[in-house]
C-alpha positions in Angstrom: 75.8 78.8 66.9 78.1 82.0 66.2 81.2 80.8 64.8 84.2 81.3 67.1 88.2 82.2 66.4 91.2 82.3 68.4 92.5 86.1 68.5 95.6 87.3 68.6 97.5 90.3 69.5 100.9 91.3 69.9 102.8 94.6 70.6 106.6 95.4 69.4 108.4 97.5 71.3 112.1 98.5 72.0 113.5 96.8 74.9 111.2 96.4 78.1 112.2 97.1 81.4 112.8 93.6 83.0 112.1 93.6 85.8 108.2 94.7 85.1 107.9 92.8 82.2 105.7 89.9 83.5 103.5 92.0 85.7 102.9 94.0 82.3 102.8 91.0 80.0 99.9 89.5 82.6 98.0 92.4 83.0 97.5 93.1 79.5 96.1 90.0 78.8 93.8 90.2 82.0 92.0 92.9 80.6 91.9 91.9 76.9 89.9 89.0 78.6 88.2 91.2 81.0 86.8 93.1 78.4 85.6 90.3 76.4 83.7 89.3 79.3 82.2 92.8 79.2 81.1 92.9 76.0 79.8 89.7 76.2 81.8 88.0 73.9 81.9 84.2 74.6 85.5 82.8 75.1 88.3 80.1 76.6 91.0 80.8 78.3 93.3 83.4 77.8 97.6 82.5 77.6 100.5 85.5 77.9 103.7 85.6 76.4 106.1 88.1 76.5 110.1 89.0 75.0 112.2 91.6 75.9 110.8 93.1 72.5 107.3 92.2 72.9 104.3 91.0 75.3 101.0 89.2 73.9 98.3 87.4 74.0 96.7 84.8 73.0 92.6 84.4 73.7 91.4 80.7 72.7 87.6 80.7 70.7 86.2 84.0 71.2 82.7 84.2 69.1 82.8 86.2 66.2 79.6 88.6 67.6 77.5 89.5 70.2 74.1 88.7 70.6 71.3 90.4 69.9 70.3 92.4 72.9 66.5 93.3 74.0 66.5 96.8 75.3 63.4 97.7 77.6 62.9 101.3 79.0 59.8 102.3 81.5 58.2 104.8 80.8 55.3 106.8 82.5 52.9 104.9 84.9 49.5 104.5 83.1 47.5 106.7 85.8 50.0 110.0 84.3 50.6 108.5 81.0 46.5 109.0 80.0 43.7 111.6 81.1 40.5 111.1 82.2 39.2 110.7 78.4 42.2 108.1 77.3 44.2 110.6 75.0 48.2 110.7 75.6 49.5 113.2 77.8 52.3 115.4 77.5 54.7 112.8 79.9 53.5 110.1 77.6 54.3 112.2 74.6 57.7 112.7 75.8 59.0 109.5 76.3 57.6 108.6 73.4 59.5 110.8 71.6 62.4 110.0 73.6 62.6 106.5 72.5 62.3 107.9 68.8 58.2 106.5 68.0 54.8 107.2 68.3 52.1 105.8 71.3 51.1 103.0 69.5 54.5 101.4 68.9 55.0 101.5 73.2 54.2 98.6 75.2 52.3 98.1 78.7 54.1 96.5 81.8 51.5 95.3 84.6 53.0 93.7 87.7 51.4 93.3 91.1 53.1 97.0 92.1 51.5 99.1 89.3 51.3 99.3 85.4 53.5 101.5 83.2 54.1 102.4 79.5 57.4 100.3 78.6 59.5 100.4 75.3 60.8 97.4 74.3 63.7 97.1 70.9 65.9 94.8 69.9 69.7 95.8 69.4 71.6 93.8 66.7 75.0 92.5 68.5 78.1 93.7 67.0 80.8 91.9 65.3 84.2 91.4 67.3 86.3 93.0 64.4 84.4 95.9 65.3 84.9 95.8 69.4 88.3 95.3 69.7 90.1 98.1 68.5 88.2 100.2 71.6 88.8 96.7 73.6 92.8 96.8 72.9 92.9 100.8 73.4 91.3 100.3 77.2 93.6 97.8 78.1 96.9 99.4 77.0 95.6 102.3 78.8 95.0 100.4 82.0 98.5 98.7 82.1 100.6 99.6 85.0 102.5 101.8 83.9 104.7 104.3 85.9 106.1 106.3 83.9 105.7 106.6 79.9 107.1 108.2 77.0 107.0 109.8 73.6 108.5 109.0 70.8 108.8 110.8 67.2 106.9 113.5 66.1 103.4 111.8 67.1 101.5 112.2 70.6 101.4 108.3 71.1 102.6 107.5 75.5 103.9 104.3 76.4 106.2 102.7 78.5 109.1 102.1 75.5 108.5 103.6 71.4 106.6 101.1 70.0 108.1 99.6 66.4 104.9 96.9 64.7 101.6 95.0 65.9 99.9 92.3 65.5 95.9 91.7 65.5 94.5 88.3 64.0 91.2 87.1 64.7 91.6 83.4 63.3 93.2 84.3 59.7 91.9 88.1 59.3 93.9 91.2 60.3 91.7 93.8 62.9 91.8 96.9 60.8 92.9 99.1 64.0 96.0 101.1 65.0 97.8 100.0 68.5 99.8 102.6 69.3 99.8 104.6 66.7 101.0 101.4 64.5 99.2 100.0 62.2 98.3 96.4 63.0 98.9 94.1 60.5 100.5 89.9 60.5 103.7 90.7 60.2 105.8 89.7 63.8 109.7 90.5 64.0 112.2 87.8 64.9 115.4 87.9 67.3 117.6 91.0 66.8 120.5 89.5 65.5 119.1 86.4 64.4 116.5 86.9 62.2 116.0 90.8 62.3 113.2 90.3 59.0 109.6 89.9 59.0 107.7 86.8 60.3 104.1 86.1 58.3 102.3 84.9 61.0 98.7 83.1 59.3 96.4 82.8 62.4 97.0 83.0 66.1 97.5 78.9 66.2 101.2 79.7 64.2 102.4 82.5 66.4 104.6 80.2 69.0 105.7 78.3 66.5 106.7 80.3 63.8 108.8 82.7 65.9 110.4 79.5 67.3 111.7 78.2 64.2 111.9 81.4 61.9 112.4 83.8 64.3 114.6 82.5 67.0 112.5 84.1 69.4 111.3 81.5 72.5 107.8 83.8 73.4 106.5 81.6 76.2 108.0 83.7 79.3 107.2 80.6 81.6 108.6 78.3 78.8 111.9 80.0 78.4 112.2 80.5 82.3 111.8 76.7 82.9 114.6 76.7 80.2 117.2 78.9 81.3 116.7 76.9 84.8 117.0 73.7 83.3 120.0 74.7 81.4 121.9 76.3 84.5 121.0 73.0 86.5 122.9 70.8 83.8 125.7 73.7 83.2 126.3 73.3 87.1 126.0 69.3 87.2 129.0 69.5 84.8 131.0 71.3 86.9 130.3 69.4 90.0 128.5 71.7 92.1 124.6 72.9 91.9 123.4 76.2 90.3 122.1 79.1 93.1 119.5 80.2 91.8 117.4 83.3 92.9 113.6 83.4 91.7 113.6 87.2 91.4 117.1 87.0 89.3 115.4 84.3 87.2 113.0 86.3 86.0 115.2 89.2 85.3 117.6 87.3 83.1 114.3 85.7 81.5 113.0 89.1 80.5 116.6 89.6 79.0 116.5 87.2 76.2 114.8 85.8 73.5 116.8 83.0 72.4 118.4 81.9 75.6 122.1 80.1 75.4 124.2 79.1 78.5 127.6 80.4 79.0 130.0 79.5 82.2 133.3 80.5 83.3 135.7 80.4 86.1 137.5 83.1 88.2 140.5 82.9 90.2 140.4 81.2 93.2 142.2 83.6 95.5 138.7 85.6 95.8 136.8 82.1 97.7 138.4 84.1 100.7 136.0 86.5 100.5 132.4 85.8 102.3 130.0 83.8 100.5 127.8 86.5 99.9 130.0 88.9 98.7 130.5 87.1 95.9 126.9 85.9 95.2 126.2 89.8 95.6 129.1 90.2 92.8 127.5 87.8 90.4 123.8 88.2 90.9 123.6 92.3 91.3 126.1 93.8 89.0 126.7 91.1 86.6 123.4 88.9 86.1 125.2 85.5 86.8 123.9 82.4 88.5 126.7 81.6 91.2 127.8 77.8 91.8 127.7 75.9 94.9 130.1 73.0 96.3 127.0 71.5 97.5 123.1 71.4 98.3 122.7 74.6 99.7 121.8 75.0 103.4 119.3 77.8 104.1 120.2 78.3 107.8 121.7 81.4 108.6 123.1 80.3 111.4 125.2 77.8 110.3 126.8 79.4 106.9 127.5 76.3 105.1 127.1 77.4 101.8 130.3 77.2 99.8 131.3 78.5 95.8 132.5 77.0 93.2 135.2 79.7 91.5 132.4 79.0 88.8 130.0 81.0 87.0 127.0 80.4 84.8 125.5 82.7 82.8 122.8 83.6 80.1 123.9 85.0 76.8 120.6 86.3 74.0 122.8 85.1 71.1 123.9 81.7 69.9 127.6 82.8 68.7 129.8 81.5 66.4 132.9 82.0 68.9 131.3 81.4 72.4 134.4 81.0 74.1 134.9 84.8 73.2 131.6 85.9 75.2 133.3 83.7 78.1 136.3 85.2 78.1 134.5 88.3 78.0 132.7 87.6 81.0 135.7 86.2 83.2 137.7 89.4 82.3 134.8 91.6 83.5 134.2 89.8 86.7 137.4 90.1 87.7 137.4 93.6 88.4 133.9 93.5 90.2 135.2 90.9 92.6 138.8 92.8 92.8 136.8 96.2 94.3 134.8 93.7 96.6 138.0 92.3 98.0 139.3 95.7 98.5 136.4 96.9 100.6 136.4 93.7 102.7 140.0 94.5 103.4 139.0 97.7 104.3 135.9 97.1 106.3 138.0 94.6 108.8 140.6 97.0 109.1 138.3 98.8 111.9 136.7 97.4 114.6 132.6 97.3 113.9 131.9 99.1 117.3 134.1 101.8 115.8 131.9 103.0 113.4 129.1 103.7 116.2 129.8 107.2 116.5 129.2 107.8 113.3 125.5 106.8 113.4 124.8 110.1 115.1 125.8 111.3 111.5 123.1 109.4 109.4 119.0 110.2 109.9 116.8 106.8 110.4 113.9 109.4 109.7 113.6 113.0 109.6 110.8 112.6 112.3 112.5 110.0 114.3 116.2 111.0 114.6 118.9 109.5 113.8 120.2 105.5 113.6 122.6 106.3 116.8 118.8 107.2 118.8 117.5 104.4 116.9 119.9 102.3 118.5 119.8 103.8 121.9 116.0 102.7 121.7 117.0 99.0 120.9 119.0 98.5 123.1 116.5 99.9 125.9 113.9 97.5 124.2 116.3 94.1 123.8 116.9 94.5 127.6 113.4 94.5 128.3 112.3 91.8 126.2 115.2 89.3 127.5 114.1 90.5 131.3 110.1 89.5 130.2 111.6 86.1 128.7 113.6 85.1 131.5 116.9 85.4 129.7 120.0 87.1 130.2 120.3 90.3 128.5 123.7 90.9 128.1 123.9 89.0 124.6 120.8 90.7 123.2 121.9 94.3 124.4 125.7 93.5 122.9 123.6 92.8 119.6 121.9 96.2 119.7 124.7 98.4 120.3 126.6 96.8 117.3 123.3 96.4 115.1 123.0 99.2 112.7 127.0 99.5 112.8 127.3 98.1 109.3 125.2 100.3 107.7 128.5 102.4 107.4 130.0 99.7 105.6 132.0 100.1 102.4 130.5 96.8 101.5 126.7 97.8 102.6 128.2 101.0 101.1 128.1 99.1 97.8 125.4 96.3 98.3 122.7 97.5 100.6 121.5 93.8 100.5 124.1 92.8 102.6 123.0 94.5 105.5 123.1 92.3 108.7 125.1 89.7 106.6 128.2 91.8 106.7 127.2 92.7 110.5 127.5 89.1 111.1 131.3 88.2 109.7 132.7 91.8 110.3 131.2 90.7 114.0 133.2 87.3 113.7 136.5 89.1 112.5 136.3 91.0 115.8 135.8 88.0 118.2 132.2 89.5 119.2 130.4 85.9 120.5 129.1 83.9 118.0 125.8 84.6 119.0 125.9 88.1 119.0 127.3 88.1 115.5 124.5 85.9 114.1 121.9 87.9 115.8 122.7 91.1 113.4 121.8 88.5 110.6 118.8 87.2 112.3 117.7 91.1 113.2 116.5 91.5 109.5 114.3 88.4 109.5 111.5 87.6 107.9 113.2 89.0 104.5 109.9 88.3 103.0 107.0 86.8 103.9 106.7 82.9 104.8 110.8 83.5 105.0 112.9 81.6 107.9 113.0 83.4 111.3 115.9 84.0 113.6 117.2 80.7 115.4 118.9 82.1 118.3 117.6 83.3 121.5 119.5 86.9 120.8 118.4 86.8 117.4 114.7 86.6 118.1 115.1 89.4 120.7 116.6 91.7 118.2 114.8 91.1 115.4 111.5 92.2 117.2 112.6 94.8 118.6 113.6 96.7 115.6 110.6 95.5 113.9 108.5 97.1 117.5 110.6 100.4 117.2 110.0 100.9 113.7 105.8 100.7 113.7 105.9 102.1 117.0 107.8 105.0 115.2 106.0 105.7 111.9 102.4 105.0 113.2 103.6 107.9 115.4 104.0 110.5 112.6 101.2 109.4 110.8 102.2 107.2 108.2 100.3 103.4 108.6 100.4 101.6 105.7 96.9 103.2 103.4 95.8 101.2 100.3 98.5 99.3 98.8 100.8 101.8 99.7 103.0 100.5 103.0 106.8 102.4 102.1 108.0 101.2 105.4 107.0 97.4 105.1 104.9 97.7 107.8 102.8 94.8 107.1 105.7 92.8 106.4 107.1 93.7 109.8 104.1 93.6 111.8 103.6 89.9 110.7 107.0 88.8 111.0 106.9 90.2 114.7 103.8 87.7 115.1 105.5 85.1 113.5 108.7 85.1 115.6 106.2 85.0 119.1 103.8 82.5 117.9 106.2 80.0 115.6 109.4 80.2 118.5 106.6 79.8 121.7 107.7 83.0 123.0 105.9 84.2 125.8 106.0 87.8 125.2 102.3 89.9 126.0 102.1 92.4 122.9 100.5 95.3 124.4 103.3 95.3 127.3 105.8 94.7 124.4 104.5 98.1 122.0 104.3 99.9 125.7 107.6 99.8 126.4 108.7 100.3 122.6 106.6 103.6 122.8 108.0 104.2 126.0 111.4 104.4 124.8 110.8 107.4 122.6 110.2 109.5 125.1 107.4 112.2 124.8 107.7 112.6 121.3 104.2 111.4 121.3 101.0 110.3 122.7 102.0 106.7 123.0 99.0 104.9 124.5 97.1 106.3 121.4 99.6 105.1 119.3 100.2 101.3 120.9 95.9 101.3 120.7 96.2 101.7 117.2 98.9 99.7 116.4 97.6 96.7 118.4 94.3 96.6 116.6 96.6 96.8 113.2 98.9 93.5 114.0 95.7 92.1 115.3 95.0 92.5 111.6 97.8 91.0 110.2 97.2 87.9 112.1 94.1 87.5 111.2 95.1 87.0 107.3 97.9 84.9 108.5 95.2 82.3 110.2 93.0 82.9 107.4 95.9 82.0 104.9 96.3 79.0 107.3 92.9 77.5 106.3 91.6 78.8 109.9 88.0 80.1 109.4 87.3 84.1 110.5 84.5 82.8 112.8 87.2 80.8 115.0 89.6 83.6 115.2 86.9 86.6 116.1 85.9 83.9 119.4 89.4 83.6 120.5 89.7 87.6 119.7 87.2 88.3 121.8 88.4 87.0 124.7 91.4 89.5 123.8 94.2 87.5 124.9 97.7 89.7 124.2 100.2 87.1 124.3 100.6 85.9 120.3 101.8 82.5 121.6 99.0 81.9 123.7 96.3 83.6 121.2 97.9 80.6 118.9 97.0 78.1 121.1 93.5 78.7 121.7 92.9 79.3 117.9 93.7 75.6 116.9 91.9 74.2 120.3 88.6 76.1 119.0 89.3 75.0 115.5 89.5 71.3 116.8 86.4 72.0 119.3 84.5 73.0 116.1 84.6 69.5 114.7 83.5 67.6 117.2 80.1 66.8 117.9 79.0 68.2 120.7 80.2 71.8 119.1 76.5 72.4 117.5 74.6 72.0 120.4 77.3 73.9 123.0 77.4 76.6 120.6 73.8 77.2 120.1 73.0 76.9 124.0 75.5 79.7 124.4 74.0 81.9 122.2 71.0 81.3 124.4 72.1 81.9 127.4 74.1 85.5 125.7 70.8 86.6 124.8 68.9 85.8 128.0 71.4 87.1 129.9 71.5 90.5 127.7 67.7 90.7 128.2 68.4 90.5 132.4 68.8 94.1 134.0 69.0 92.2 137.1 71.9 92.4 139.3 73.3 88.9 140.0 74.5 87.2 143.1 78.2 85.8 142.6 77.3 82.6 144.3 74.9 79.8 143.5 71.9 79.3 146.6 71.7 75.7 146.4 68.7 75.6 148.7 67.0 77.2 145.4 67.9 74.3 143.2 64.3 72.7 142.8 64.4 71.0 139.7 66.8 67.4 139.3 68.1 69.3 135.6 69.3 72.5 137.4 70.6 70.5 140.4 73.0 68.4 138.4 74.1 71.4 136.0 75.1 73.1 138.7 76.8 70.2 140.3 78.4 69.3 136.9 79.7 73.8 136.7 81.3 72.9 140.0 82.6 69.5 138.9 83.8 71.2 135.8 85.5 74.5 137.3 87.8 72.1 139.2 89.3 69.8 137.0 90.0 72.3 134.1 91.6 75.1 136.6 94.9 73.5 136.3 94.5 73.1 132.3 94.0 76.2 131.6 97.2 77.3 134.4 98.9 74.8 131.7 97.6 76.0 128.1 96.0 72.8 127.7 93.3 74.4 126.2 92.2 71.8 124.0 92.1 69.2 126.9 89.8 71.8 128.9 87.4 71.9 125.4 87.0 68.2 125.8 86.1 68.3 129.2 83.3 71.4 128.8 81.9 69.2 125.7 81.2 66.8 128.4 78.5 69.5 129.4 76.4 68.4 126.7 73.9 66.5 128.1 73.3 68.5 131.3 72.9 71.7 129.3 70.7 70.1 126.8 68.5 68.5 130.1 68.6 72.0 131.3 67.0 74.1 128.7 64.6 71.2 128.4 63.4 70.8 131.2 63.7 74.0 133.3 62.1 77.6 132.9 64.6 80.0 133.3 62.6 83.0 133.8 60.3 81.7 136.7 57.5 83.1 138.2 59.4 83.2 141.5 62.0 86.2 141.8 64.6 84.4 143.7 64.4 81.6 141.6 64.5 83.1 138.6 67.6 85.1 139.8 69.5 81.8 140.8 68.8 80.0 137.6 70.8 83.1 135.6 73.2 83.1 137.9 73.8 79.3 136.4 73.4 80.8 132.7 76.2 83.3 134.0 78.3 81.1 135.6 78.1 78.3 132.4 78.8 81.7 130.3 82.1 82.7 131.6 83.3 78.8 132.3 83.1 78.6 128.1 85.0 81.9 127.7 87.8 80.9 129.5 89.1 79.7 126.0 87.0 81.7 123.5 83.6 83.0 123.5 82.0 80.0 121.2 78.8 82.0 120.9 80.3 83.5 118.1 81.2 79.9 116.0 79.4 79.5 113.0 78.5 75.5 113.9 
């Protein structure tokens, strides 16, 4: 057995950029493992850790070697390897020479297909000492990276100058150079703290050592379950609850290496201000977790979130005078929130309909116009959604005249964030209807995906409709998402359009929907190519959000078959075919449909529309047909209804007639007539199963 070691590697830099710094940390140790796996290195798992000075990893018992490898290369066949008198020839010769001996040291392969001259050598497995300095050199090179830089004199690129590194496997250094430093077991410790040398003696001492030595926490997960923990308490002692953002959690996690809370108050006079503004305050300029009067409600509509004139937030030092750093903190805050409060006075000093006319000002995009067309194509398209949904539209098209209006914002001006937010109180200063004003907030959801969607009638109007005009609009000029790359969030978009249909039950049809949406631009562009397109794209995006859903691809391509273009509707016949598909009867309906498909494929015969009863010689065919008759009937007004599930349990009741039927009667008869009338059963049985899906196409 080949000994195995735990290896280590660690990489000290200047200060990372934070916001990349797990996506780094985690990719770096994905292909340090990855490559192990390629060389063939046994191994465990693999753990990262990363510091604003550092990332690393950790890889648990890789073997100290490879294994001997057997290398075989085929040569010549016999029949050209050897003339008619058995001496070599020149193509023997040749490989032979090629694989560096004479004829006598090659081999010969004989399988049922022919016989050739094979070389067969055994290649001694190198050590791991010797693999990994190429091993570490790939990965760094395949981190992603955007942009990197030099540093010095040298030609060394990376993301941030690069100061020491570290390479054990078990207790021995990797003689190699990580770039352009010399690896050795020397780690550094916090900054201020402990800005010496840390001896680390094998990778097993590495957490540990910084942790007590170094005052360096290098578990990034670790220290992030830390700094919640620690706000969570911070906020309990103040009597409210910490708000806290995952994406500013990581930030301030990437920030420090020896993480200390520190809280503070500011005055009181600035809880005037909206909610948001403030949150905006703390969490974008000033890294702070804000403080809540209570649990925090995450309905838009109702805005019940309240602050604490509290603070909380994450100092990278334990001082000696903390109340100093929170001083520090309250007296730079106070300016931040003072410049807020001015623009708020400012922004409600005019009207939000008043800064309409300035829209014509500001392009939406170069190929598209401006955000005053932009609007003047939502409101067009809010109309005729509320007119397809049976509501009044003079709500929704109040919404879209005033929706893009706080774009021009001081406030949006300064926090681009609060787009729609701002819409909604600046709306509320004005005495625009309550609806209305939560409706701009509304327009902008989904903000990410699984996020809450709009709760009002006007809000769910809005919000697809700008999502429509939007992909309507850039699959126009040619840019649908390619790749990973989707600059416009059309993915994003496209699903949350689905979402708002399908999860509110509105009965909107999606090709009418992108029709009018085209419409509305006018003849900028061929818009039936365009809606073509962009149907078969959101049909897409809801297949991955069934498939996320647990719902197999084989139920969704039968409903999508039947092409149904109402998302709501298209909902409800996915989760009546997923329940079909576990009953029973499911196998055999399934399979007899595929059947009949094929027999009915292999037909060239044109087929009556009615069945000839007087035709109906067999007892089997008599009572399918009766049974197709019986059937048609009672689930006409189901299917009227939706009740597509209830119409799946009544065609399972089929079962035993259309089992009796292929049993017992020969489809394709001798007799012409009869024959015709028996497909015109098959046909008939056919599209009564398509009504909700075409089940031919289940995997059963």
């Amino acid at each position: 057995m080949p000994e195995a070691r735990d290896l280590l590697i660690e990489v000290g830099t200047e200060e990372l950029p934070p916001r990349s710094l797990p996506g780094l940390a985690a990719a770096f140790a994905e292909h340090i493992a990855a490559g192990i796996d390629r060389a063939g290195l046994g191994r465990q798992e693999q753990q990262w850790l990363a510091t604003p000075r550092r990332f690393a990893v950790i890889v648990r018992e890789v073997v100290s070697g490879q294994p001997d490898q057997t290398i075989e290369r085929r040569g010549p066949a016999l029949a050209a390897a050897y003339d008619g008198q058995g001496k070599p020839t020149a193509a023997a010769l040749g490989f032979a020479r090629s694989c560096g001996v004479d004829i006598p040291s090659l081999e010969r392969l004989e399988t049922e297909k022919g016989a050739w001259l094979i070389y067969r050598s055994k290649q001694p497995g190198r050590a791991t000492v010797e693999l990994l300095p190429a091993l570490i050199e790939s990965a760094l090179a395949s981190l992603p990276v955007g942009k990197r830089m030099r540093w010095g004199s040298g030609n060394t690129e990376f993301v941030r100058p690069v100061h020491w590194s570290v390479v054990l496997y078990g207790r021995e250094i990797v003689p190699c150079e990580v770039l352009g430093v010399k690896a050795g077991r020397h780690s550094l410790g916090h900054r201020f703290h402990h800005p010496g040398p840390i001896e680390i003696p094998e990778p097993a001492d590495y957490v540990k050592r910084l942790r007590e030595q170094g005052f360096v926490i290098s578990d990034f997960n670790e220290r992030r379950s830390l700094i919640r923990e620690m706000a969570e308490s911070s906020a309990r002692q103040m009597g409210g609850h910490a708000h806290i953002d995952p994406e500013l959690l990581d930030e301030i996690t990437a920030l420090v290496e020896w993480p200390v809370v520190v809280t503070g108050t500011f005055d009181e006079k600035f809880l005037d201000l909206p909610a948001e503004v403030l949150m905006a305050t703390m969490q974008m300029h000033q890294k702070y977790f804000p403080v809540t009067s209570m649990e925090e409600i995450h309905s838009p509509s109702t805005n019940q979130t309240r602050l604490l004139a509290s603070f909380i937030t994450i100092a990278n030092i334990e001082s000696t005078r903390p109340e100093a750093i929170r001083q520090g903190n309250e007296r730079v805050i106070r300016p931040r929130l003072t410049d807020a409060a001015f623009f708020w006075r400012r922004d409600c000093a005019r009207s939000l309909e008043s800064y309409r006319a300035a829209l014509a000002q500001v392009v939406y995009q170069q190929s598209l116009g401006t955000l005053a067309e932009k609007t003047e194509r939502l409101v067009r398209l809010t109309g005729f959604l509320a007119r397809e949904l049976g509501q009044n539209e003079k709500l929704p098209v109040r919404a879209a005249v005033l929706c893009k209006c706080d774009l021009l914002t001081d406030m949006v001006g300064e926090f681009p964030e609060l787009q729609g937010i701002m819409g909604y109180h600046y709306a509320l200063q004005g005495g625009e209807p309550r609806e209305v004003a939560v409706a701009l907030q509304e327009q902008y959801m989904p903000r990410q995906a699984g996020g809450i969607l709009p709760q009002t009638p006007t809000g769910r109007i809005l919000a697809i409709a700008d999502k429509l005009d939007t992909l309507v609009g850039i699959f126009a000029i040619g840019q649908s998402p390619s790749g990973d790359r989707d600059p416009f969030g059309l993915r994003r978009a496209a699903l949350g359009c689905l979402r708002i249909m399908i999860e509110c039950e509105l009965d909107l049809d999606l090709r009418d929907c992108l029709q009018a949406a085209a419409g509305y631009y006018g003849d900028a562009f061929s818009y039936r190519v365009v809606v073509d397109e962009l149907y078969t794209f959101m049909m897409e995006r809801l297949r991955h959000y069934y498939l996320d859903d647990g719902i197999t691809a084989d139920v969704f391509d039968a409903v999508l078959s039947n092409q149904p273009s109402i998302p709501h509707d298209f909902h409800l016949r996915i989760h009546a075919i997923a329940g079909f598909r576990s009953i029973p009867e499911a196998v055999s309906l399934t399979t007899a449909n595929k059947r009949i498909r094929n027999i009915l494929r292999q037909s060239t015969a044109e087929l009556p529309i009615a069945i000839d009863a007087g035709l109906l010689t067999e007892l089997a065919e008599r009572d399918l047909a009766g049974k197709l008759e019986e059937t048609s009937t009672t689930i006409e007004p189901m299917l009227l209804a939706r009740d597509y599930s209830g119409a799946l349990r009544i065609l399972a009741g089929m079962r035993d007639c259309v089992d009796a039927f292929f049993d017992r009667v020969l489809v394709m008869s001798d007799n012409p007539a009869v024959r015709r009338n028996r497909l015109v059963i098959l046909n008939k049985l056919s599209d009564l199963f398509q009504t909700v899906a075409d089940i031919s196409r289940l995997q059963c």
